[in-house]
N, C-alpha and C positions, 0 to 999 in steps of 0.2 A: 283294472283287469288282472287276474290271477298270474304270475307269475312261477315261471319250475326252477328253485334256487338247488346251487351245490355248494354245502360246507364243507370244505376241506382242512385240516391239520396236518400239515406235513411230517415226515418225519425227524425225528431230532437227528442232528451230528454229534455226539459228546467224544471230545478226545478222554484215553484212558493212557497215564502214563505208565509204561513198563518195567516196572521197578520187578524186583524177582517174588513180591507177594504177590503181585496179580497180574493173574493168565487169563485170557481173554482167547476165543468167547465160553470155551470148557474150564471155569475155575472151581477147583475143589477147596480155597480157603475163602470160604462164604463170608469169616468175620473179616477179610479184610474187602473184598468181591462185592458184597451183598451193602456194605455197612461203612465203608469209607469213599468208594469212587463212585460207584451207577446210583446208589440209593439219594445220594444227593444230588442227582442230575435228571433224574426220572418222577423225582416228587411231585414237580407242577404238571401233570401226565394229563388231566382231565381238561382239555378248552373248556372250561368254565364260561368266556365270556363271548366264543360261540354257542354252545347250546343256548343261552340267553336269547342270543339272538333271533336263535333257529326258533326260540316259544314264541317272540313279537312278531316275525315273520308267519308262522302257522296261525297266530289270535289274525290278521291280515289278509287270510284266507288264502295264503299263497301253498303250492305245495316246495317241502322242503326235505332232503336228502342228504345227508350226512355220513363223509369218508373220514375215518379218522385212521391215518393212515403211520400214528404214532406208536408212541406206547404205550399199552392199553390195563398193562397192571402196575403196583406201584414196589411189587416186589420184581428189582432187576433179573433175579434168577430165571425168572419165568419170562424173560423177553426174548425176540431172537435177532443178534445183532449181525450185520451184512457191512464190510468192510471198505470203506470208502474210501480211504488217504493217510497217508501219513504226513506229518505236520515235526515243524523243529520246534521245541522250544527255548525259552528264554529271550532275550532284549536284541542281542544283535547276530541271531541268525547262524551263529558258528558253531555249534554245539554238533558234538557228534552223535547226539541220540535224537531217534526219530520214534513217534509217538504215532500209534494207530488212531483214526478217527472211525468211529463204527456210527452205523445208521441203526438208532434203535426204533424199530418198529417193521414196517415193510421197508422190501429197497425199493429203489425208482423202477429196476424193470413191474414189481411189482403193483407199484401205483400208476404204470401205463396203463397196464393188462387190466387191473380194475375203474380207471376212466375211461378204456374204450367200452366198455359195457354198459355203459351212463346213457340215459337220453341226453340229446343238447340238452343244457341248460340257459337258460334265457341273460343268466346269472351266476356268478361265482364268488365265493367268499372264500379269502384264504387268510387263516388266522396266522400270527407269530408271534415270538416267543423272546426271548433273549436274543441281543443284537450279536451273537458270537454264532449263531444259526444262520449266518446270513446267507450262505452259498446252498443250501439245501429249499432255504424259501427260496429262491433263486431257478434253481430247477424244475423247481415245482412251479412256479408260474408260466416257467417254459413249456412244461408238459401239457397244462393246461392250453394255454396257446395254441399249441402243436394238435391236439386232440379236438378242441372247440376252437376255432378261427372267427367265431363271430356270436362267441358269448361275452358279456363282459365282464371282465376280471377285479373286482375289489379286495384292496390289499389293506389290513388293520392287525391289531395289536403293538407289542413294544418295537420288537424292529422298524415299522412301520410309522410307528408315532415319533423316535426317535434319530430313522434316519432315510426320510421320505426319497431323498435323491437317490439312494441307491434300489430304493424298490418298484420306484419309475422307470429308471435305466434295464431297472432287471424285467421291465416287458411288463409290467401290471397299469391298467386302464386307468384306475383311479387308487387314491393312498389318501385311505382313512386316516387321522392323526383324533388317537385318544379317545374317549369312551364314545359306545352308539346312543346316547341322552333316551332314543324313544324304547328301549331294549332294558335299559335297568330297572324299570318296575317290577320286571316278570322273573322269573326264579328259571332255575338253570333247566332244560327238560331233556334227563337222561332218554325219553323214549326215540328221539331220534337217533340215536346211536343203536348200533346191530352188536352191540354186546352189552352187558351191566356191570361196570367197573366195581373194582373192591373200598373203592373206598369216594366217598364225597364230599367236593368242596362247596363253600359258602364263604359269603363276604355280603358284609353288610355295613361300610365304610368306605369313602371314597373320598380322595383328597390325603394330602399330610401338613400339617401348620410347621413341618421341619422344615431345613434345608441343609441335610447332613451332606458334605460335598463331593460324597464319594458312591450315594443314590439319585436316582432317575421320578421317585414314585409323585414329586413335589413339582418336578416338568411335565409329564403324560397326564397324571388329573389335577393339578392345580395346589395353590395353596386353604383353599376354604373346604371342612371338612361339610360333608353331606353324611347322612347317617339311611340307612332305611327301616321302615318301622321291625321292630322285634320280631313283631308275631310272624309276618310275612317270612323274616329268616326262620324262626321256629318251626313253620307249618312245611316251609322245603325240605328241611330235617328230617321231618317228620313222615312226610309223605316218601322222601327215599327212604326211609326204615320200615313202613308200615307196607308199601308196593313192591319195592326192589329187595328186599333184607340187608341192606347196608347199614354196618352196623360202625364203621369207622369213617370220623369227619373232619376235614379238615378244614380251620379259618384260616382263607389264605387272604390275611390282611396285614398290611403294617402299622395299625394304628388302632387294635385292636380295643386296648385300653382308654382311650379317647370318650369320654362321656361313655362310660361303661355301664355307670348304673341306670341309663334309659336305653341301654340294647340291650350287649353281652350281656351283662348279671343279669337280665331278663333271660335270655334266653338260656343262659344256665340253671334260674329259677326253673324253665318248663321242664325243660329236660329231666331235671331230679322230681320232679312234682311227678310227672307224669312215668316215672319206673326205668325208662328208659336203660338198655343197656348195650350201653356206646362206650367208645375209646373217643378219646378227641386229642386233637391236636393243631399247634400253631404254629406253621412251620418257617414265619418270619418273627418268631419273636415276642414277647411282650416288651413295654415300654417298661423297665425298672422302678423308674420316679413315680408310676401312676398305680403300681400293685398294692393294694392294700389286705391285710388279714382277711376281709371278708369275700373279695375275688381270691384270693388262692386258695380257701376252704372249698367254695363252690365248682372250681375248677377242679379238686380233688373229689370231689361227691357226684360231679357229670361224668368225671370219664377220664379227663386227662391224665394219659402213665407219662407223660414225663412232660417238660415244658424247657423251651430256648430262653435264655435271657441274651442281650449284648453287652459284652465289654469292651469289646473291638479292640482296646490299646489300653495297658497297663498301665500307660503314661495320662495323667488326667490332662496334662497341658496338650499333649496329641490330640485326646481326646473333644478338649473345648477348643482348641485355637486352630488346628488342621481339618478336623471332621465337624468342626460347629455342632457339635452335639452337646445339651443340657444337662447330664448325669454324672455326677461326679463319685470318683469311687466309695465313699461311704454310704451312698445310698444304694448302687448297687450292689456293694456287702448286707445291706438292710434287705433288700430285697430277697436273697438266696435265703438271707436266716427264715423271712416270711415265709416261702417256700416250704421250708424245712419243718417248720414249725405247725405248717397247714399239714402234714404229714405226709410228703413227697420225700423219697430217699436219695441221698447225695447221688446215686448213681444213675438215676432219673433227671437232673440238672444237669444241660449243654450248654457250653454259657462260648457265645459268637465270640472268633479272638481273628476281626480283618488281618489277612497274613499276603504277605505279594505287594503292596503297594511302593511305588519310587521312592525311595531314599532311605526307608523303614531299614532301621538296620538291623543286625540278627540278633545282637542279646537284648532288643525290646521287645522281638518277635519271641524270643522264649520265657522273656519276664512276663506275659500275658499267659503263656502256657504255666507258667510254675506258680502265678498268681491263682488258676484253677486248683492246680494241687495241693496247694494251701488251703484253700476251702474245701478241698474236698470232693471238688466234681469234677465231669468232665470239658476237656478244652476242644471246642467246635472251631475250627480254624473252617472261615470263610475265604478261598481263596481269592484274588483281587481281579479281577476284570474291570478294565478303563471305560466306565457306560461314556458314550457321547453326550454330548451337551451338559454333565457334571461338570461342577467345577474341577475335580480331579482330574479329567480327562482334558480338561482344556487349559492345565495346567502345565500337563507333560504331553500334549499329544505332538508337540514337534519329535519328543525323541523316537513314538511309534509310528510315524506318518508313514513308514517302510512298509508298515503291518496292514492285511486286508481284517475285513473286521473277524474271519472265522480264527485267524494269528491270535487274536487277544484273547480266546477263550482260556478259563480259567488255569487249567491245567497243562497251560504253557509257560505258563508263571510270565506273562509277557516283558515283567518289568526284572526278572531274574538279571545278574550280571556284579553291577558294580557293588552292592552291599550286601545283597544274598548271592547263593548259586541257585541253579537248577537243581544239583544234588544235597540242599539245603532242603527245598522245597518237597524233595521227595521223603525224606527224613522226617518231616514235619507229616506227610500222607500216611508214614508207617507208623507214629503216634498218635494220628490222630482216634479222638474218640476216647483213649486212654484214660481209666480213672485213676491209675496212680504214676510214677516213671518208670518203675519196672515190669511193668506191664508188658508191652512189648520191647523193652530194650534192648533184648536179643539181638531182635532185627535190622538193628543199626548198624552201619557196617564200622566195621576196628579205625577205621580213619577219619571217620565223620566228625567235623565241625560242629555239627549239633549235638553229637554222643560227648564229646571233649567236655562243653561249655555245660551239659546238663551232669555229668559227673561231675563237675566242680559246685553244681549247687547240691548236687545231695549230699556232697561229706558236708559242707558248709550248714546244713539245715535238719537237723535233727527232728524237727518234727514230722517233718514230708516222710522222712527215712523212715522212720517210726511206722509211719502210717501206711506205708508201700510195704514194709515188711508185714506188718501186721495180716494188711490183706491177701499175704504171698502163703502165711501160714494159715488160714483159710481158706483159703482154697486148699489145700495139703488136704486138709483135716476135713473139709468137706465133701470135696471131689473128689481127688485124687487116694492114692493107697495112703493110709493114715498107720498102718503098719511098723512102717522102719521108725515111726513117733514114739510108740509105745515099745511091741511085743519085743524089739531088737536095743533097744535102752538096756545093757547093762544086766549080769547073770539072774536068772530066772531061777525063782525060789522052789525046791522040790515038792511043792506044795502048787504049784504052779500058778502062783499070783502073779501081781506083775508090778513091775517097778511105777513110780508115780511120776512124771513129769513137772520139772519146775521148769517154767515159760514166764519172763516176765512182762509178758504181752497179752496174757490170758484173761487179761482185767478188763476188756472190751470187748469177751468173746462176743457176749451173746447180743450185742449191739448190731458187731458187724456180719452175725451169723445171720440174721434178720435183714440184712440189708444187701448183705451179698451172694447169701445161698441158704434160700428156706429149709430150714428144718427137714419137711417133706422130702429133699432128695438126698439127703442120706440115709445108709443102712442100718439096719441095728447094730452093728460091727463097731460101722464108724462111732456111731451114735455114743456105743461104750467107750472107743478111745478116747473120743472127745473129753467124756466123761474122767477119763485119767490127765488131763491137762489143769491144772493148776496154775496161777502166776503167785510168785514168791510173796506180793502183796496180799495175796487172800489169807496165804498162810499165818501170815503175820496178824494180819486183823483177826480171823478166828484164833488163834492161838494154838492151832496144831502142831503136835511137834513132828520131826520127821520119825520119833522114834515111837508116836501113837499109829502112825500111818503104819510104819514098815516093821515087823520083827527082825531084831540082830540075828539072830540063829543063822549064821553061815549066810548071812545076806550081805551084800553091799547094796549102798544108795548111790542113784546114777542123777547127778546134775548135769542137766544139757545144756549147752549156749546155742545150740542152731539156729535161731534169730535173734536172741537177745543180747549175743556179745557181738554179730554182726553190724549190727547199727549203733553201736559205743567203742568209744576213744577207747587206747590204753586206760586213762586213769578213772572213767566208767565203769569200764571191765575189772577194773581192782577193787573200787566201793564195791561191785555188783555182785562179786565172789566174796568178799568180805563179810558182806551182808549174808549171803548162803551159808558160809563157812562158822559165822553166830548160831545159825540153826540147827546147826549140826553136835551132838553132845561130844565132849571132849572127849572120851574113847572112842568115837565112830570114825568109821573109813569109810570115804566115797569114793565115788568113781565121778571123773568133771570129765565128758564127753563135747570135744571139739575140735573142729574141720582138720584133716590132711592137705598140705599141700594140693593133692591130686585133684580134692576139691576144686581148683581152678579151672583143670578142663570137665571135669563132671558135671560140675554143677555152676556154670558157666554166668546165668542168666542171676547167680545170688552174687556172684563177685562180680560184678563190670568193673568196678574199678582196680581192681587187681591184676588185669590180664597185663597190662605195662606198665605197672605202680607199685613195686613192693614195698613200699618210702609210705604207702598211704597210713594216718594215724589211728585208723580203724584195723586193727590187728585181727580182725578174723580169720586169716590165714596166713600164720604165720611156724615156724619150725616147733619141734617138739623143744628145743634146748629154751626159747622164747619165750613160750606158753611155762614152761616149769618155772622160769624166772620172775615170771606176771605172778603164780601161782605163789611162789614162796614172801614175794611182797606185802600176799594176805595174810601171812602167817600159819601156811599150810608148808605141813612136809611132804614134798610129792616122791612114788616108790617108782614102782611097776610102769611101765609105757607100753600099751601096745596099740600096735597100726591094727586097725580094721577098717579099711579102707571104703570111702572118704572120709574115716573118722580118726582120730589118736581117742584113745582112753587112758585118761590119768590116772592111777590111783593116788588117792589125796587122805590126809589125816593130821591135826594140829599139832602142830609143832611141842615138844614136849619142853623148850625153853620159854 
């Protein structure tokens, strides 16, 4: 007999820690708002594994009704969050900051107001999500209760499969544990739902042959993998882009790469075969060891703008002997190059770095981070939450037994205290995403333990330095005023040409111009400056001299170091001028333009290490008497000094001994 079911998705709790970039629920810095805290908590947004349901239940002849009572886009901006609690974080409870928990979707008075309007239902399905939601599925089965007294109540998903006693206790009739067997044939069916989400997921994998000890996916479906046929995944795809216009999809699987060439490569075969124009995305990952050249081409020709790998721990012995994970770091360096090589851009590479776990101490938490920067991309810091029944969690779960399960959510750093802080972990939320350390290093506050320990790897690592500057003078030159580069270099000839820029970082313009800021959004202006950058290396190889470039006639030539004696030692900076100062014909005077003092509060975010380090061996700002003495070491006679603040201009000319 026909049955009247109701599918419910509760709404999410996500704590948002308060750090001074992010204002909640009015925030105006989107890139940290939009792209470091809610966008990673709002991703899994679609019940994927009730709509399922809700199709084998309708093929069943039953009628079926579905509240999603979540969040309903995957861009956080557009949600609207209603304020539930404040939460402490860290390990033992004593901290003086208190963290908002918001309800993003409807609030409870509003999931009343909309299940009182429901016929009874004969039946209730209430799906969950992450075991750190537990007090929200909690209420919501009470509500339900309270509203239908003599429906009955089934309770399924992760909470559910993983921690059945407490959703018993919390008033649910029956507790589903792990997948619905008669349900996964059928493909997910958006039309139950009373809106059309932006974006859709798919999975077509179930099971994982791992047992990484710090996931859940190997206890809820088992260790033997099940696969479902291609076409069936392709046709769901297909049919949301062809009915609904969704054009963005997501595999939300962990085992993606698992006998790939009899699904995924299939159904990335369709896709491209058939025109399709799709974004895709995988927002747990691929498996490193199993990426070969011919999935990451294809994964470039579908759709995918970027792709996660995992590192999780810098440390390979962490990695194999703590987390039982397979991959060791030279394969996952093998992996990124494939990546790279398929024609995906460093700045499209998130590569997972698990951050928050017990005992993890903090310079291997940021050896994972600066092992990103080294390659080049970005560092995805997973924060750590204790799943139950892991072995992680049943490792240390005497020291949390204090904590209810909504305490462990991620962004209370549960395990903060004895080897991290809490104000470690917020440090780590203000870099995160970061494709270089200067990126946002501003933001770090002057006393941080994390600003300390990551200044001490940039003087120490030249290349990183190199490559953070690099992209710091790109963006100058792309975005921002590209002006004080050029037109403000040093007297402007009555002719009104303009001085040339030697930069000897210019050698990768157009590498990272292509990578960090197309072409297309610069002006013709910029376009020209750009055009006047030069690195002393090209000079060299062409054979230009400075005196084909520029007319003597009452001109002087302006040598700039604004990046390039930033990130060189003292005795860098002497080859480097040395080297310029050969270019230069023996009657000619230049001008060598480099930082003031002042520079340090101006331009704050290019000195971090300077603000309580004048001792550092990277002399870019240092006194005029200093700079003249560097200067005279080349064998230049330095005249004329003048302040144009934040700059000193030298005048320079070779020594006539």
């Amino acid at each position: 007999m026909p049955k009247r079911f109701l599918l419910i998705r509760p709404p999410v709790e996500e704590v948002v820690p308060t750090i001074p970039e992010v204002t909640l629920p009015d925030s105006k810095n989107e890139s940290i708002f939009k792209w470091v805290v809610l966008q990673n908590l709002v991703d899994a947004s679609i019940p994927y594994g009730l709509l399922k349901i809700g199709a084998w239940l309708k093929d069943q002849g039953h009628q079926v009704k579905m509240l999603d009572f979540g969040p309903h886009s995957a861009d956080p901006t557009r949600e609207r969050l209603h304020l539930m609690e404040y939460r402490t974080p860290g390990l033992d409870g004593k901290s003086l900051k208190k963290y908002p928990v918001y309800l993003i979707g409807n609030s409870f008075e509003e999931c009343k107001a909309h299940l009182s309007k429901q016929e009874e239902p004969d039946e209730i399905y209430i799906t969950t999500s992450m075991t750190f939601h537990a007090k929200s599925v909690a209420i919501m089965i009470r509500l339900c209760k309270e509203t239908f007294p003599r429906s009955k109540v089934t309770v399924g998903g992760i909470l559910a499969s993983l921690c059945p006693e407490y959703v018993k206790e919390a008033g649910a009739d029956e507790v589903h544990i792990g997948i619905v067997p008669d349900a996964e044939p059928y493909p997910s069916d958006i039309s139950i739902m009373d809106y059309v989400p932006d974006y859709h997921m798919f999975k077509s994998t179930r099971g994982c042959p791992y047992s990484c000890s710090y996931c859940s996916v190997h206890i809820i479906e088992g260790r033997n993998m099940s696969f479902r046929d291609w076409k069936l995944t392709f046709n769901e795809i297909k049919h949301a882009y062809d009915t609904y216009g969704i054009t963005n999809f997501r595999a939300w699987e962990s085992n993606l790469l698992v006998n790939a060439s009899n699904h995924f490569e299939k159904v990335l075969d369709a896709i491209i075969e058939n025109g399709m124009k799709v974004t895709l995305e995988a927002p747990e990952g691929i498996a490193p060891q199993l990426l070969t050249p011919s999935i990451a081409r294809k994964m470039k020709l579908a759709g995918f703008t970027h792709v996660e790998v995992p590192l999780e721990s810098a440390s390979e012995e962490v990695n194999i002997k703590r987390y039982n994970r397979i991959v060791t770091t030279g394969v996952f360096e093998k992996s990124i190059q494939t990546l790279l090589d398929a024609g995906f851009l460093n700045r499209e590479l998130f590569i997972f770095c698990l951050t928050g776990l017990p005992d993890q101490s903090l310079d291997l938490l940021i050896a994972g981070m600066w092992k990103c920067w080294q390659l080049k991309v970005r560092p995805f810091f997973t924060f750590y939450t204790p799943i139950p029944r892991t072995r992680e969690y049943e490792n240390y779960k005497n020291r949390i037994a204090h904590k209810t399960l909504g305490e462990l959510h991620p962004y209370l750093w549960p395990f903060a205290g004895p080897t991290f802080s809490v104000e470690d972990m917020e440090d780590f939320l203000r870099v995160h995403f970061s494709m270089h350390p200067l990126a946002r290093f501003d933001s770090l506050p002057l006393d941080s333990e994390v600003r300390k320990r990551l200044l001490n790897l940039l003087l120490e690592d030249f290349e990183v330095r190199e490559y953070s500057y690099q992209i710091k003078l790109n963006h100058l030159l792309t975005i921002e005023d590209a002006d004080e580069l050029t037109l403000e270099h040093g007297p402007t000839g009555n002719d009104g040409s303009r001085n040339l820029i030697i930069h000897p970082l210019m050698r990768d313009f157009e590498r990272y111009q292509e990578d960090y800021a197309p072409i297309e959004q610069m002006t013709a202006e910029k376009s020209a400056n750009v055009a006047m950058v030069r690195s002393a290396e090209e000079l060299e190889q062409t054979g230009i001299e400075f005196t084909d470039r520029l007319p003597r006639t009452g001109r002087y030539l302006t040598i700039t170091d604004h990046w390039g004696l930033l990130i060189r030692t003292r005795k860098e900076c002497r080859d480097y001028l040395k080297r310029m100062m050969e270019l230069l014909d023996t009657e000619g005077t230049a001008i060598v333009r480099v930082w003031d003092r002042i520079a340090l509060q101006t331009h704050s975010s290019f000195f971090p290490w300077h603000a309580n380090d004048r001792n550092s061996d990277i002399p870019a700002v240092i006194s005029a008497a200093e700079w003249k003495a560097m200067l005279h070491e080349t064998g230049v006679e330095t005249k004329q000094t003048t302040s144009d603040p934040p700059y000193l201009d030298i005048e320079i000319k070779h020594c006539n001994n």
